[in-house]
C-alpha positions, 0 to 999 in steps of 0.5 A, a space after each residue: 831812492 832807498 838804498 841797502 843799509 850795511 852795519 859794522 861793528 866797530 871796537 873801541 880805541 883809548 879815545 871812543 868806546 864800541 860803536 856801529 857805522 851804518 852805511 849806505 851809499 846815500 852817506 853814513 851814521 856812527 851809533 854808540 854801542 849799547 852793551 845793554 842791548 843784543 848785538 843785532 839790535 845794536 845793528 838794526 837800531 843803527 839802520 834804522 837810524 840812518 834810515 829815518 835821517 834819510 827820509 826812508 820809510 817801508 819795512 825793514 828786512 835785514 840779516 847778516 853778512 856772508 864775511 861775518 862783519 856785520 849785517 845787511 838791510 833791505 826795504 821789503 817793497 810791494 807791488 800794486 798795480 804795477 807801482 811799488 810801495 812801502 809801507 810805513 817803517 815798522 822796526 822797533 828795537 827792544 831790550 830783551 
């Protein structure tokens, strides 16, 4: 079953550099943070990378949090005939 991804910003200690953790009730993934990439697409990358290690597929809807501490993923699904299904993941993260 797909889950809601939750991504959060963590700040580097004397020990670890920055780093996201992307979380769904299925588990978690640490992501180093790439300074060379926009703030979400360190955070959808992190998700989608969590996502692909869960055997997840669809489209990927995602936004900010309401508490401002990071962001949120949901799996855009349709219907058909009565049955959901999703198509292939589709996000890619760019450097812009």
């Amino acid at each position: 079953m797909r889950q809601a991804i939750v991504t959060k910003f963590v700040g580097p200690t004397n020990t670890k550099g920055g780093r996201i953790i992307a979380q769904s009730l299925a588990g978690k993934l640490v992501v180093p943070y790439d300074h060379a990439l926009p703030t979400e697409a360190n955070h959808t990358g992190a998700a989608v990378a969590l996502a692909r290690l869960k055997g997840w597929t669809g489209s990927m809807i995602g936004g900010g949090s309401p508490d401002c501490s990071g962001f949120c993923f949901v799996f855009e699904t349709v219907r058909v005939a009565g049955m959901v299904e999703a198509p292939e993941l589709r996000v890619e993260v760019v450097a812009l």
